[in-house]
C-alpha positions in Angstrom: 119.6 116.8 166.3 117.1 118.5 168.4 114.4 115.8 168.1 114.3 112.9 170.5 113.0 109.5 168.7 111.7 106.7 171.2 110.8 103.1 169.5 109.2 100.3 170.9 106.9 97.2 169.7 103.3 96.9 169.5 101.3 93.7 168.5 103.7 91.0 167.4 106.3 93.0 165.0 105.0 97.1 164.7 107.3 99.1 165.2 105.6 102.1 168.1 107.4 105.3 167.4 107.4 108.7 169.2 109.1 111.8 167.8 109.4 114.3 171.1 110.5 118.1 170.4 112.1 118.9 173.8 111.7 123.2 173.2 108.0 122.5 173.1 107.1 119.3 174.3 105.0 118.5 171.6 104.9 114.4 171.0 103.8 112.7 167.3 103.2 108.6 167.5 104.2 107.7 164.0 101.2 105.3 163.0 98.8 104.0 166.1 99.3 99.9 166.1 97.6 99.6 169.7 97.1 102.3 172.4 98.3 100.2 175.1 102.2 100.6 174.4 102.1 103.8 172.9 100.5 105.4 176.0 103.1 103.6 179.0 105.7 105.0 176.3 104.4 108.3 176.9 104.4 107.6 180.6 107.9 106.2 181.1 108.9 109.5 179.4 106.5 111.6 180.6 105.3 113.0 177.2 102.0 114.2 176.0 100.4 113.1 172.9 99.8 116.0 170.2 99.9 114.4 167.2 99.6 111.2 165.3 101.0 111.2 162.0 99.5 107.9 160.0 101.0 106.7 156.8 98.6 104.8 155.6 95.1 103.2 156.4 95.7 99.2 157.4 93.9 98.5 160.6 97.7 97.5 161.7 98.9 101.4 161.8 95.2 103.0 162.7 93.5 100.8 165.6 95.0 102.3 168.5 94.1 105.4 167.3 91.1 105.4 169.1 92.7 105.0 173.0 95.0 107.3 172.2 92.4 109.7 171.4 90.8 108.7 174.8 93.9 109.5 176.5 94.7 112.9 174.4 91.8 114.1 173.2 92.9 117.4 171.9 95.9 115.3 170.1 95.3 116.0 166.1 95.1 112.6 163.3 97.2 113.9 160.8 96.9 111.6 157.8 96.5 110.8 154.0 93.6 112.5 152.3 93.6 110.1 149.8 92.6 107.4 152.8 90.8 109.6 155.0 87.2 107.5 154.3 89.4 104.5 155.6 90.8 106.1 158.3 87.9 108.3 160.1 88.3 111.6 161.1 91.7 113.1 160.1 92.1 116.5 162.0 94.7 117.2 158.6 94.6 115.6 156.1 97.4 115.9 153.6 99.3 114.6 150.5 102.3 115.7 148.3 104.3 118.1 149.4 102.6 119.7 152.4 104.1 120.5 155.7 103.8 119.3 159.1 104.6 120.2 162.6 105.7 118.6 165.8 105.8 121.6 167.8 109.1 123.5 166.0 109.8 120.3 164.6 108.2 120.4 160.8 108.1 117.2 158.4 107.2 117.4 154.3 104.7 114.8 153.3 105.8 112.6 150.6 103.1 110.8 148.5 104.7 106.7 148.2 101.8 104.6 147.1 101.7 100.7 146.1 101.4 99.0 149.7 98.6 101.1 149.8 97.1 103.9 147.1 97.7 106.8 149.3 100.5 105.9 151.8 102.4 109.1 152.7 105.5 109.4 154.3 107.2 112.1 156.9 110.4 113.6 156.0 112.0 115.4 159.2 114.4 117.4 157.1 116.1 119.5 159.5 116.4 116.5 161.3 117.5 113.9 158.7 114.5 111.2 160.0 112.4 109.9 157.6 108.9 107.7 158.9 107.9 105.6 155.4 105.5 103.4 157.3 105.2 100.4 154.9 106.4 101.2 152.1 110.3 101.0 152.2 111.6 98.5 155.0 115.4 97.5 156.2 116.7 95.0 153.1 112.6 94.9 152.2 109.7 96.8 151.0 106.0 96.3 151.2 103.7 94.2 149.3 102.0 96.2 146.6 98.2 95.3 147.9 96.9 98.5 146.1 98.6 99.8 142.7 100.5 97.3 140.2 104.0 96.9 140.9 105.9 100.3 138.7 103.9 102.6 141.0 105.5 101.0 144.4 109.0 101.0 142.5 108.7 104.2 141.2 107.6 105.0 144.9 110.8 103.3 146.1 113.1 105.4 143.7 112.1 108.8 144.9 112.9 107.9 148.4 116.1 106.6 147.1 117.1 109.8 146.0 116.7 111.5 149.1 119.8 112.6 151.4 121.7 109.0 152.2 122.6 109.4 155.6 119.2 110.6 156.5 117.8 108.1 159.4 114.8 106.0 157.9 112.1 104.3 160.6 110.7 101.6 159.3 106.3 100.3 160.2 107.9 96.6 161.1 111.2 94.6 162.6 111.0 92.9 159.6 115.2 93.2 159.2 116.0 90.1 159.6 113.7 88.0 157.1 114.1 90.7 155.0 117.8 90.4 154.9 117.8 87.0 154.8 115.6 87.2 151.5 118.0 89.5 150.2 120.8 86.9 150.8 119.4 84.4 148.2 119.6 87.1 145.2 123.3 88.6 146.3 125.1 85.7 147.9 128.2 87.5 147.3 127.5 91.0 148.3 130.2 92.1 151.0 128.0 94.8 152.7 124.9 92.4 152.5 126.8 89.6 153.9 127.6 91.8 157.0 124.7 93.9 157.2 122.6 90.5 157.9 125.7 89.5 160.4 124.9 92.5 162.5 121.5 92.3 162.5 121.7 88.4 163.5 123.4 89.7 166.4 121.3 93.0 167.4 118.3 90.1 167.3 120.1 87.6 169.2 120.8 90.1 171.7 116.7 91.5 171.6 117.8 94.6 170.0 116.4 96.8 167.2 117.5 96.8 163.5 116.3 100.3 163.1 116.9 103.0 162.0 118.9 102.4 158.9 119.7 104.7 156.5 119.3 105.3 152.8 123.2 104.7 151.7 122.7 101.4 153.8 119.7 100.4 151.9 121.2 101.3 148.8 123.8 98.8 149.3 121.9 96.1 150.3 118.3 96.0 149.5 117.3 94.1 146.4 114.4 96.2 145.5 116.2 99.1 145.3 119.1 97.5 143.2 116.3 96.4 140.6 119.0 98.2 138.1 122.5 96.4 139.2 123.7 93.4 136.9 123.8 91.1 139.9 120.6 91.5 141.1 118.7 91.1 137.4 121.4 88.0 136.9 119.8 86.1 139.8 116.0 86.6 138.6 117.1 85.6 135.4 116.5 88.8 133.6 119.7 90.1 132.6 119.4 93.9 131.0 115.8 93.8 131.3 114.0 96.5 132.8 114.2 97.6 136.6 110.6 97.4 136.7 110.6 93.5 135.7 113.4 93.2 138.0 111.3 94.4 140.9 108.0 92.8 140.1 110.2 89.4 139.7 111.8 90.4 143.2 108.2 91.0 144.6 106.5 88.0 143.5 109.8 85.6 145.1 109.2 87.4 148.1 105.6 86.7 148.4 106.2 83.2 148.0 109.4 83.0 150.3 
């Protein structure tokens, strides 16, 4: 893998990501929660700012945008053109299926709306890293603030399909609740049960839950096992249709 991934917090629970192509020294913050940690990450590694790749437009992804801009000013805002009006000035602004690059490093854009109407996500490819912002998280997904609930599932499905063992970053450190969540619908799933053990312990220890991966999610994350008997037993809607399932799963986790 030639790109180097650094992760850190900002606020209370973002999740500050850099993605660092050594060849060309080009830097991307994935999303821009506060400039304060992303730019002593930069320092500690001695990396410049070139890009920021933004997934969507809530003020917890976008308001460091400006201090980082302060910082780097030639650094480009790369972000949804569906959300540029919310966003500001987007250097590029892009949707479905265009490319971006992080110095040689070059991402697809995947349109994944619900948590938001034009989230995006970055697909690293060549270097099996997906960025889906807050869209899909570890055992969770987002609320669908935006679009009814089939567009965030069907969302939710096409990243599912994607390469399994391909590394997915998360917007938040959400894991734990998440997982714990996930517990009350599959009380008897084997990987869930020790999915949420390990990530009891990486917490307890002040560790990260992230990155996980898609095979990982597909094992334990409720929302994306809308379709499995055990999951549409415990919402009480066996055989019905994944999208009830989900929209049932949605609406217990707003309340939880």
């Amino acid at each position: 893998m030639a790109a180097h991934i650094h992760q850190f917090l900002c606020l209370k629970d973002n999740f500050g990501v850099l993605i660092h192509d050594p060849e060309t020294r080009h830097t991307a913050a994935i999303d821009a929660p506060e400039a304060g940690p992303i730019l002593e990450a930069l320092a500690a590694k001695e990396w410049n700012l070139t890009e920021i790749l933004v997934t969507h437009h809530h003020l917890d992804h976008i308001g460091g945008i400006p201090g980082l801009k302060a910082k780097f000013p030639e650094a480009r805002v790369i972000g949804p053109a569906r959300e540029a009006d919310k966003i500001g000035k987007l250097d590029q602004a892009v949707g479905e299926g265009d490319q971006v690059t992080v110095g040689r490093l070059e991402a697809m854009v995947l349109d994944i709306p619900g948590h938001t109407s034009g989230h995006v996500a970055y697909w690293f490819e060549g270097e099996d890293i997906l960025f889906t912002g807050d869209t899909l998280f570890a055992m969770g997904c987002g609320r669908g603030f935006e679009e009814p609930p089939n567009v965030l599932f069907e969302s939710l499905m096409k990243l599912a399909k994607l390469n399994g063992e391909i590394q997915v970053y998360c917007g938040h450190e959400y894991t734990l609740a998440n997982g714990e969540f996930a517990l009350t619908i599959e009380p008897d799933n084997v990987l869930l049960r020790d999915r949420v053990a390990e990530v009891r312990q990486l917490r307890a220890e002040n560790k990260f839950t992230l990155p996980t991966t898609l095979t990982i999610e597909l094992g334990t994350n409720p929302f994306l096992r809308a379709d499995e008997p055990s999951v549409q037993q415990a919402v009480g809607l066996p055989g019905a249709d994944p999208v009830a399932v989900f929209t049932e799963l949605r609406e217990r986790k707003n309340r939880a």
